[in-house]
N, C-alpha and C positions, 0 to 999 in steps of 0.2 A: 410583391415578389416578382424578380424577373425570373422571364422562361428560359433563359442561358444564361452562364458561366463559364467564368474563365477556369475555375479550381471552384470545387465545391469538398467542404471538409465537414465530417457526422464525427457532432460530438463538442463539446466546449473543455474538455480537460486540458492537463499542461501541455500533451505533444500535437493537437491542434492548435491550441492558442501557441504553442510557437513557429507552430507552421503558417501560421495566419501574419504574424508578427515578422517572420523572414519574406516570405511572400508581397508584401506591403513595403518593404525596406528595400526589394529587388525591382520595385518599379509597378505591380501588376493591380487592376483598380478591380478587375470584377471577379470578388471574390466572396461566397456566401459560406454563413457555417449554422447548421442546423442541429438542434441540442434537445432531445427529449424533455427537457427538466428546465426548471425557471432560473432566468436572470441572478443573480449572485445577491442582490438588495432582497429576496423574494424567498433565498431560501432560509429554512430552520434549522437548528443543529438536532432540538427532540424528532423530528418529524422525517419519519421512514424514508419516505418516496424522495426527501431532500439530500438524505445520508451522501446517497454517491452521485446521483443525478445533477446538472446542473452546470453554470459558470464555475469553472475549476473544478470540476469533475469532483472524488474522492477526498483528494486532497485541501480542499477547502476547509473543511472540519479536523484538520491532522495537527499534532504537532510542530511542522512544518520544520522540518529535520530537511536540509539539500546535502544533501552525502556526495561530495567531490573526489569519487571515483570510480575508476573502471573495473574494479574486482566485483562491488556487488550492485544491486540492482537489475538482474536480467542479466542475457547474454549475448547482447549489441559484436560483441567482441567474435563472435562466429560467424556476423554480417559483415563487416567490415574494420580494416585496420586499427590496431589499439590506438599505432598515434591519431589520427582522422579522428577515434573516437573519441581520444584526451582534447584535441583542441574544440570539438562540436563542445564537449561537458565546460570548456572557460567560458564558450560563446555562450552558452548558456545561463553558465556562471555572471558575466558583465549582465546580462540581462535582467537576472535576479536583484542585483544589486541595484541596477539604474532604477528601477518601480520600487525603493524600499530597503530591501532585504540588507540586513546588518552586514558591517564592513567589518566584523572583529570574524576569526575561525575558529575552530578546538579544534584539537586531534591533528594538530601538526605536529610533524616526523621531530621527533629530537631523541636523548636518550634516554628519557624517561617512557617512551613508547617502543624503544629499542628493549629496553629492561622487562617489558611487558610480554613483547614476541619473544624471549625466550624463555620467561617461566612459564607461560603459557607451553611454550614446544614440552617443558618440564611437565606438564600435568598432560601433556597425552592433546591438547587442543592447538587448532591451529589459533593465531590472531590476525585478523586484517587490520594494519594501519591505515586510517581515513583520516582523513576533513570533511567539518561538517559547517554550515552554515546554521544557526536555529533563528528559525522568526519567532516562535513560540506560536502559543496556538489561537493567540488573543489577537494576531499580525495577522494571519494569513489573508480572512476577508480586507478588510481596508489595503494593502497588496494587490489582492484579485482585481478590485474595483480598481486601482489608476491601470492598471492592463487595459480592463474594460473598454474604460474610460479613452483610451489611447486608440483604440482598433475600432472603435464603435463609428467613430466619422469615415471611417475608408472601407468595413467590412459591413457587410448586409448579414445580420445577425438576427435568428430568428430561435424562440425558444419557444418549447413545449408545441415541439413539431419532430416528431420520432420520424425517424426513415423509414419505411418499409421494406424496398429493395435496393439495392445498388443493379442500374439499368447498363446489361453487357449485350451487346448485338456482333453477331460477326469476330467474336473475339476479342472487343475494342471496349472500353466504358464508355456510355454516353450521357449517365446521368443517374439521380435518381427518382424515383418511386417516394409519393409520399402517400399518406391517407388519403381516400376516396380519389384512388391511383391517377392526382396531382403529379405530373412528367414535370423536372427539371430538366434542364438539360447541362452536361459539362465538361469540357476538354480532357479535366483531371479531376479526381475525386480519389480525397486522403482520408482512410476513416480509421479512425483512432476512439471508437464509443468507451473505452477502459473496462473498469471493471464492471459496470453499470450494463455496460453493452456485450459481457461476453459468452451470455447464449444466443444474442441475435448474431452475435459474426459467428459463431459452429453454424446454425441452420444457414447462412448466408453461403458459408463455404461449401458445407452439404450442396447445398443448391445450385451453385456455379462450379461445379465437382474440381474443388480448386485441390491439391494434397497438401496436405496438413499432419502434423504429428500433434500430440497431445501432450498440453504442458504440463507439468509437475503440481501435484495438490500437496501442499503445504497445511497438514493440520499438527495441531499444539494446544500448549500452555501458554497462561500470562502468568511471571511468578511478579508479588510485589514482596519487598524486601524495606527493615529499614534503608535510608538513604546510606547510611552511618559506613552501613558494611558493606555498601559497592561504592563506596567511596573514592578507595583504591583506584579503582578502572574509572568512574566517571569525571576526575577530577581532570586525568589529563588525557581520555580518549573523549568526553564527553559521550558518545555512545562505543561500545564496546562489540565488535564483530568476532564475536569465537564459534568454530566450524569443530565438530567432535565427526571422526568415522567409529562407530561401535565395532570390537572386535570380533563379535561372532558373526551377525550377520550383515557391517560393512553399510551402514546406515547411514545416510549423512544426515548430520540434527546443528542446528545451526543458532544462535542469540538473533532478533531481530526486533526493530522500533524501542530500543531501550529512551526511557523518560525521567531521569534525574531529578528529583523531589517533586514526580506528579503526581496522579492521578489516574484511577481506573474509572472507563467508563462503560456502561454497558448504551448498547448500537441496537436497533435494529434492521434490517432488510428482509425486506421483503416479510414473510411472515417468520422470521428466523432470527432470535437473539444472542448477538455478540458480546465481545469486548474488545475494547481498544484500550490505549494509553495517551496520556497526552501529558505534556508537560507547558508549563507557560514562561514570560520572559518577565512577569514582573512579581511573580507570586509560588509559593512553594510550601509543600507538604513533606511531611517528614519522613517519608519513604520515595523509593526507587523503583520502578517497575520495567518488567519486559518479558517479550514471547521467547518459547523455546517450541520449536520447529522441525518437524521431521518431514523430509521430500518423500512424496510418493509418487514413484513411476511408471505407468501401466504400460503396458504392451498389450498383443489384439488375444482375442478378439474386444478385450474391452478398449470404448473408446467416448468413456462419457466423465472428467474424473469431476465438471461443475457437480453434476446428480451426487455424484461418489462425495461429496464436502460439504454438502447440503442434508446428506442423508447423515452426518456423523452428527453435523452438528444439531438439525431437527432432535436425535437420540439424546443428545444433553438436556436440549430445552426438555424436554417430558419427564428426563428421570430427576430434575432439580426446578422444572416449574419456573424455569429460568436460568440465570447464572448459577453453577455451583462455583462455591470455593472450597479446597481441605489444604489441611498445614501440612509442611514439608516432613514431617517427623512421621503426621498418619500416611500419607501416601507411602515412604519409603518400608514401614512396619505394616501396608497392608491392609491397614485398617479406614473405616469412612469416619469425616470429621464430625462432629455437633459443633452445638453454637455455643456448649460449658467451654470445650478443649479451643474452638477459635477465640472465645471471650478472654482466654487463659494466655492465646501467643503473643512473642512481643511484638511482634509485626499486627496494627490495626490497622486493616484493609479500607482503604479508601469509597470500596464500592461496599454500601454497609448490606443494601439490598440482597447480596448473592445469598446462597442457600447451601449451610452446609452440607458436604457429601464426599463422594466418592469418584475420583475423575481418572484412577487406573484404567477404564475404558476407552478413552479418548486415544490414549496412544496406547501402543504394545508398552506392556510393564515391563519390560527388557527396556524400552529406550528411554522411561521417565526414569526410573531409580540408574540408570550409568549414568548419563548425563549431569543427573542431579548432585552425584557422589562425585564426578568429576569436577561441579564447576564449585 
């Protein structure tokens, strides 16, 4: 390991490794990037500590969905210019595609997606038209590795070697801090740790009294549904972006990671069990699944909302022992499911393991039964 750099970047996910990848293209040799979590051939998809850590961050284990647009994903568009933004998401785009990533799209504009945005306006919902790339979820590592494989001869790559601090003297960065307070040193330093690293950037920023607002906590449902009956939407959006505001209290709840005859799976982090979705590109199930999502936005004096999503979801894990699931009919009517009334729905849930219950708790019962009755 050398004691200087020219750019030093924390973290191995997609907006380092692109940064790594433009940086190398622009001419620059000394560049390290230093990644808490192991090499991409090293990691597990069962195994916690691999989930979101590592070569390609979170997205490594995803259905590997590349959504070509500027409406969702964050709000880039508040930093700087939409066009700026549209042409960085092509550059991006060629990228994807040169390492792999399928040349076919869905969810191109025609009038079958025209027809879409306005029965949707009909039912009270917004629709976003996209393009989507899918690698499927069986693509994404083999992908990861030719990147790898590409930056590994030009970039000093070190893994399961966490930051400590990011090193600021006099106002300036000069590097960082690693375990058994190892000085790097760096001209520039881009940290991008993702979702992996996002209570070490709050105390990081705490720390360097940098001002900060606090992002939006996002908690929800996963509904899975036959494929049959989202048929409709996923044949020519392939994933489906509908935005509901609730009339009374003006709520936004939103469709997100929709999976097209996939699979549910359950995740964990950290001591905290999830679900996700995944869908693949050579194999399929006979249902359709996706999140439904309510933004939570705090103001002060609270200013923690990681704890605030951590704590909802720890509450699930205790009262279902795990994953719950209940059918659309018990939630809307009030009631918690068993495993007679799920054995009875026509929708058989791909995650067999969950535990039936009662998930009115998760969200305000105002926003699961609108929503539901809407979509």
């Amino acid at each position: 390991m050398k004691k200087k750099y020219d750019v030093i970047l924390i973290g191995a996910g997609p907006s380092t490794i692109f940064a790594a990848l433009t940086l190398v293209e622009a001419g620059l040799e000394e560049i390290a990037i230093f990644e808490k979590g192991k090499d991409i051939q090293e990691r597990k998809r069962g195994i916690a500590k691999d989930l979101l850590c590592g070569w390609g961050g979170a997205g490594a284990f995803s259905d590997g969905k590349l959504t070509l647009s500027t409406k969702v994903g964050g709000f880039l568009d508040e930093f700087i210019p939409t066009s700026q933004l549209k042409e960085l998401l092509h550059q991006a785009d060629r990228l994807w595609v040169s390492f792999g990533a399928p040349k076919e799209i869905q969810g191109e504009f025609s009038d079958r997606t025209e027809a879409l945005y306005q029965e949707a306006k009909q039912a009270g919902l917004e629709f976003i038209s996209m393009e989507i790339r899918h690698l499927g979820t069986e693509n994404c590592v083999p992908l990861l590795r030719k990147i790898r494989d590409t930056l590994q001869p030009k970039v000093d790559i070190f893994f399961e070697t966490p930051v400590k601090e990011i090193l600021v003297e006099g106002g300036e960065v000069k590097g960082i801090l690693l375990e058994r307070d190892r000085r790097v040193e760096a001209r520039y330093v881009i940290c991008g740790p993702g979702r992996g690293g996002a209570e070490w950037v709050k105390k990081e920023i705490e720390r360097l009294s940098i001002p900060s607002v606090p992002n939006p906590v996002d908690i929800g449902v996963r509904v899975e549904a036959p494929a049959s009956i989202l048929l409709k939407l996923t044949e020519i959006t392939y994933e489906a972006k509908l935005i509901y505001y609730s009339k009374t209290f003006d709520d936004r709840v939103r469709t997100f990671c929709m999976n097209p005859f996939g699979e549910v799976v359950m995740e964990m982090i950290d001591d905290i069990i999830t679900v996700n979705g995944h869908s693949y590109a050579e194999r399929r199930t006979e249902n359709t699944n996706f999140a439904i999502l309510v933004s939570n936005t705090f103001t002060e004096p609270f200013n923690d909302p990681i704890s605030y999503g951590k704590y909802i979801a720890r509450l699930a894990n205790l009262l279902g022992q795990g994953v719950i699931i209940q059918r659309l009919g018990d939630l809307l009517d009030g009631r918690r499911s068993t495993r007679e009334r799920i054995h009875r729905c026509i929708t058989h849930p791909t995650l067999s393991s969950a535990t039936p219950g009662d998930l009115s708790f998760v969200l305000p019962y105002r926003h699961l039964t609108l929503i539901m009755r809407q979509y």
